[in-house]
C-alpha positions as CSV (number, residue, x, y, z in Angstrom):
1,X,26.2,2.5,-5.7
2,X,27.8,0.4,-8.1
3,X,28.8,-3.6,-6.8
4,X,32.0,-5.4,-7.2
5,X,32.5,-7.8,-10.2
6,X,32.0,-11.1,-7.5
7,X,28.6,-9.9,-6.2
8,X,25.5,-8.7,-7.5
9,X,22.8,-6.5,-6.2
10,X,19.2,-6.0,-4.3
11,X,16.6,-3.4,-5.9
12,X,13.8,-3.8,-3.5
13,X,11.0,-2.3,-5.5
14,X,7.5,-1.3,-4.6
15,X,4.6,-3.0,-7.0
16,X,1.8,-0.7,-6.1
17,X,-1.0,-2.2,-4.4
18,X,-3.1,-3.2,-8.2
19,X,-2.7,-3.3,-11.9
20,X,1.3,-3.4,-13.1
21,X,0.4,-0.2,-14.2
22,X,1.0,1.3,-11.0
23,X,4.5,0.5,-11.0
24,X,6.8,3.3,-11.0
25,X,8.8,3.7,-14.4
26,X,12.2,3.2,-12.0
27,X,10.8,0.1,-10.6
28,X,10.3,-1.5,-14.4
29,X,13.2,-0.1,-15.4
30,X,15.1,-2.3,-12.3
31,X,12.3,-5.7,-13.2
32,X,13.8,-5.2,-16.7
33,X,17.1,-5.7,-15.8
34,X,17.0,-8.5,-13.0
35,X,18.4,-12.4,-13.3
36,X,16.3,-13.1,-9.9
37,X,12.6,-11.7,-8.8
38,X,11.7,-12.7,-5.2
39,X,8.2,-11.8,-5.3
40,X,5.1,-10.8,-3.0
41,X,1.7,-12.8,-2.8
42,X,-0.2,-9.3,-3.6
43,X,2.1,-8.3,-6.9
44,X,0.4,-8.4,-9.9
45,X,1.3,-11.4,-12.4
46,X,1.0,-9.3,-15.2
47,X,4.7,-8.1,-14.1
48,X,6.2,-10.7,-14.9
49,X,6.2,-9.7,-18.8
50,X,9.1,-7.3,-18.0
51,X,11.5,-9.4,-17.2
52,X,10.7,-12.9,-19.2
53,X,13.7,-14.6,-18.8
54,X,14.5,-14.1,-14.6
55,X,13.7,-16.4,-12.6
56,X,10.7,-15.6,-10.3
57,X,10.3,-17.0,-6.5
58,X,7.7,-16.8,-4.6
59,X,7.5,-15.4,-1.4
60,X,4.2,-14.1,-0.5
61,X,2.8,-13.9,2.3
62,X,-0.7,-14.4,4.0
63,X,-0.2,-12.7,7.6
64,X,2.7,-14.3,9.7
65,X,4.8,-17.2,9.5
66,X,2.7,-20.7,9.4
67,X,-0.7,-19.2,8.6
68,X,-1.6,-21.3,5.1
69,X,-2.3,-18.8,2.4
70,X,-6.1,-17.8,0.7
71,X,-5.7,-20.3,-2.1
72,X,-3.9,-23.4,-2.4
73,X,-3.0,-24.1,1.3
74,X,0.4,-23.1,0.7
75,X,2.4,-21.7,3.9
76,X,4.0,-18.5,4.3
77,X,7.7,-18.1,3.3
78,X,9.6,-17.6,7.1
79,X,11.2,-14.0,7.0
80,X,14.6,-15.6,7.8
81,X,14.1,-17.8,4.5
82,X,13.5,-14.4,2.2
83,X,16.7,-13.1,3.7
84,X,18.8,-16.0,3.1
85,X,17.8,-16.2,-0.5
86,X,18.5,-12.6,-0.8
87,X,22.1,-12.6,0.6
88,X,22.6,-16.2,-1.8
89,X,21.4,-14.8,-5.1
90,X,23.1,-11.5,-4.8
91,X,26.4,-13.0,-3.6
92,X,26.4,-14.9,-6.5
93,X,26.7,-12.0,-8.8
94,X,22.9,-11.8,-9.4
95,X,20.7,-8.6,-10.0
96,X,17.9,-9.3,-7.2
97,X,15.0,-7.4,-7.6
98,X,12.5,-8.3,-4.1
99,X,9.2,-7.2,-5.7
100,X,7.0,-5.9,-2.7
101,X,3.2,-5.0,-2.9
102,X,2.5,-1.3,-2.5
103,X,5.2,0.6,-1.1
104,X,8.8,-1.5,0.6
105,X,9.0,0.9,3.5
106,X,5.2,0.6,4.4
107,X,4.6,-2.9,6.6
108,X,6.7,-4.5,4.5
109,X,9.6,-6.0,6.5
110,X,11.9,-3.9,4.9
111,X,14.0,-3.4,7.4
112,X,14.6,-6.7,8.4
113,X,15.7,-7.4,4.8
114,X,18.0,-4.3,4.4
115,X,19.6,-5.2,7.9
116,X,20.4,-9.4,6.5
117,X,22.2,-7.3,3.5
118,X,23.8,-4.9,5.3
119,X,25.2,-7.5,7.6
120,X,26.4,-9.6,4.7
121,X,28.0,-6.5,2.9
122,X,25.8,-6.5,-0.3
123,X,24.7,-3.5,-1.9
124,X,21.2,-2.0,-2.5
125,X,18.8,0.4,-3.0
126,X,14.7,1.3,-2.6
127,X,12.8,1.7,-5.2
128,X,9.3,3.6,-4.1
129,X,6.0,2.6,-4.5
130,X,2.4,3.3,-4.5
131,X,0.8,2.4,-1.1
132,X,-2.9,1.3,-0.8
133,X,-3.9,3.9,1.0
134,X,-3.2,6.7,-1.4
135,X,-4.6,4.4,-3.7
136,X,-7.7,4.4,-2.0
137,X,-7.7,8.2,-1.7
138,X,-7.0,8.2,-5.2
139,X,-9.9,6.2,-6.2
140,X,-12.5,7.7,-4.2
141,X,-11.1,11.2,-4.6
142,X,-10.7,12.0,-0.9
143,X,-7.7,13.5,-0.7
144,X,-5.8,12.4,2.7
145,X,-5.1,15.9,3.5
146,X,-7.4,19.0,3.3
147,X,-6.4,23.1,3.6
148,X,-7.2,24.0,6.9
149,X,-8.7,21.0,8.4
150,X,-6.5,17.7,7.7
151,X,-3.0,18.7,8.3
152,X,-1.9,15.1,9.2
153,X,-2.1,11.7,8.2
154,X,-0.9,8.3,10.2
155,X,-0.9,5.1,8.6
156,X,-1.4,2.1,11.2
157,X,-0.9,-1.5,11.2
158,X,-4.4,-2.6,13.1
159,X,-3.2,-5.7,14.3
160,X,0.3,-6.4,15.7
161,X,2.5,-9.7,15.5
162,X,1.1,-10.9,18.8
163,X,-2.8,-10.6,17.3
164,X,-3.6,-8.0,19.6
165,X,-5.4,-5.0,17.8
166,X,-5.0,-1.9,18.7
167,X,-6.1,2.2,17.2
168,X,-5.3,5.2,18.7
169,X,-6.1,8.9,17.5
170,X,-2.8,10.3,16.3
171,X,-3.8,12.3,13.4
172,X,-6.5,14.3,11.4
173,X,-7.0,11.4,8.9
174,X,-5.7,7.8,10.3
175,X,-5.6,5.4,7.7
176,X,-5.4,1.1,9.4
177,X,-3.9,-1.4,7.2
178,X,-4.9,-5.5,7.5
179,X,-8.3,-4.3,9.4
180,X,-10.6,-6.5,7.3
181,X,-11.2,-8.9,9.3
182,X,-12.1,-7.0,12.7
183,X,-13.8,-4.0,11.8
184,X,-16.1,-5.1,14.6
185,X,-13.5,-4.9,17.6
186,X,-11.2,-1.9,15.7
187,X,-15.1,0.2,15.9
188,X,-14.8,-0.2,19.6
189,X,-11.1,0.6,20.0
190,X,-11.3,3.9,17.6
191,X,-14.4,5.2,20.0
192,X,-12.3,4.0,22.9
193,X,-9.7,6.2,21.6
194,X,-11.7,9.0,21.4
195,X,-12.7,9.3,18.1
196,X,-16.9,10.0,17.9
197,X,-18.9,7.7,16.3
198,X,-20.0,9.7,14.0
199,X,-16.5,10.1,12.2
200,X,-16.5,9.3,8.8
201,X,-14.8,6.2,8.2
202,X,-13.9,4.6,4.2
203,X,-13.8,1.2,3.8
204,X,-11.5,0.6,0.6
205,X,-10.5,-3.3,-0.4
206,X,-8.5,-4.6,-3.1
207,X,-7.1,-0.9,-3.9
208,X,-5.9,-0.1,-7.7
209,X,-7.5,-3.6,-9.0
210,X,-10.6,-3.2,-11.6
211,X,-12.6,-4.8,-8.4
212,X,-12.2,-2.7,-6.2
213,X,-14.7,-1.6,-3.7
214,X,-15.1,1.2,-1.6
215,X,-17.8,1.5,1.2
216,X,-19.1,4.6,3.3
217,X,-19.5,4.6,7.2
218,X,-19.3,5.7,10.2
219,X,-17.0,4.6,13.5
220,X,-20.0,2.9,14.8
221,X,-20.9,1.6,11.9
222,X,-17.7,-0.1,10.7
223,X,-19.1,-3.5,11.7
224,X,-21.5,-3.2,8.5
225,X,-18.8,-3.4,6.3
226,X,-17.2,-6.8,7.0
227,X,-19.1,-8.7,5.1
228,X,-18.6,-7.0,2.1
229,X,-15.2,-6.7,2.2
230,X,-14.3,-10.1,3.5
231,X,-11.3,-12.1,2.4
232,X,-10.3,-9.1,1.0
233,X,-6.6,-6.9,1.2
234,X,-8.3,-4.0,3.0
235,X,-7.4,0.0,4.4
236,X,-9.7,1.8,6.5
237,X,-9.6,5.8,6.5
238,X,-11.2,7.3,9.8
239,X,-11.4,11.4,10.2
240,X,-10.5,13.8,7.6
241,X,-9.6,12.1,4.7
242,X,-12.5,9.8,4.8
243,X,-15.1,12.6,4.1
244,X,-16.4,13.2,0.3
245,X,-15.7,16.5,-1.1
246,X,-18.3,19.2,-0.4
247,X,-19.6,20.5,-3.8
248,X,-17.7,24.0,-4.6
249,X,-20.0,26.6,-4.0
250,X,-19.9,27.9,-7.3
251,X,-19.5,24.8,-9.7
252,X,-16.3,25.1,-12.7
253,X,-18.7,26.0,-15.4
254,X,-20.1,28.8,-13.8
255,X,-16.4,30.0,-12.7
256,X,-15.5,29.0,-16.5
257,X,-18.1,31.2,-18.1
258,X,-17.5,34.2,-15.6
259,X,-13.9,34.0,-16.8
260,X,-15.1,34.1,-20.5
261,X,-17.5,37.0,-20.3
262,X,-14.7,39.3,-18.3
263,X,-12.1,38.4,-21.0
264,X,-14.5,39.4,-23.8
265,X,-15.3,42.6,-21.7
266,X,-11.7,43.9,-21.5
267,X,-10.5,43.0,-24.9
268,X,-9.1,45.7,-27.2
């Protein structure tokens, strides 16, 4: 949708959950073009080479409102402070791009922001992303759905506003996002839920970055990884999509050479 000469626009695009690299070609295309940049605490800083001459704000976050941030002490920008700036910049004729880590429409407040726009009459669009958990699958080459055996996936926010965690068992592969920190308690509630505790659980922090690490475990033995993975931006897989890939039962180069031998056979 195009905008009126007096107002601007809002391009909420999705970061990725790493490197700039993972970006989508749309999304730079959009960072290219913007005056403004209001920008998540997980967005890579490399990003900020595609549009030099915007002017780049700050609005991470480190959990909810008032909790001071990993480094520096700083404080979480309140929700209703991103949206104000939002509705300002744009209604001053500015091309806003909000730059979101991973993907907008995955825990990332969209909706709160697209409602403050909607209300104030200011165009906009959404801009996909990569989320971490097909990062993660990615990475670790499990895929998040398997022929025959994972025919669904649920991505879950572990803990709620209020702090209180919860899991449930709503698909074949269940993937919890901002778990890090209580794999402990989220092991109890996933047997609670019915999941055995021998599931294979993944244990993927810091998705798409160079640093990356992935862990194997079980439900019950979730608890192992916290340590590891502490301080950390973390997804956990349970079920399906958390199990390696079994080793084809006849491996490529055999399959490869069969093919040669019966080409060679039938040739004229």
């Amino acid at each position: 949708m195009t905008c009126s000469e007096t107002r601007g626009s809002v391009s909420f695009v999705g970061a990725g959950p790493g490197e700039a690299d993972l970006i989508t070609l749309r999304g730079a295309q959009r960072l290219q073009r913007a005056d403004v940049v209001l920008f998540d605490a997980l967005a890579d800083p490399a990003l900020r080479a595609l549009a030099p001459s915007a002017r780049w704000i700050d609005v991470g976050k480190r959990g909810f409102v008032g909790v001071a941030h990993a480094r520096g002490g700083r404080e979480n920008t309140a929700q209703e402070t991103i949206d104000a700036l939002l509705v300002k910049h744009a209604a001053d004729g500015k091309r806003v791009v909000r730059l979101k880590g991973g993907d907008p429409s995955v825990f990332g407040r969209l909706e709160e922001e697209l409602a403050a726009l909607a209300a104030a009459g200011i165009e906009c669009e959404v801009v996909p992303g990569v989320t971490a958990a097909l990062a993660a699958a990615a990475s670790t080459r499990r895929p998040l759905t398997r022929r025959g055996g994972g025919r669904s996936v649920a991505l879950t926010t572990a803990v709620s506003r209020d702090g209180t965690l919860g899991a449930g068992r709503h698909a074949d592969t269940e993937v919890f996002y901002m778990a890090g920190k209580q794999l402990a308690a989220l092991a109890r509630k996933l047997v609670e839920a019915g999941w055995p505790a021998a599931t294979p659980a993944l244990v993927v922090s810091r998705a798409g970055w160079p640093d990356e690490l992935a862990t194997e475990h079980t439900v019950a033995s979730l608890a192992d990884a916290t340590l590891l993975h502490s301080g950390r931006p973390t997804v956990v897989t349970v079920g399906v999509g958390a199990e390696p890939i079994a080793a084809a039962a006849r491996p490529a180069r055999v399959v490869a050479e069969s093919l040669m031998a019966e080409e060679a056979r039938t040739a004229p």
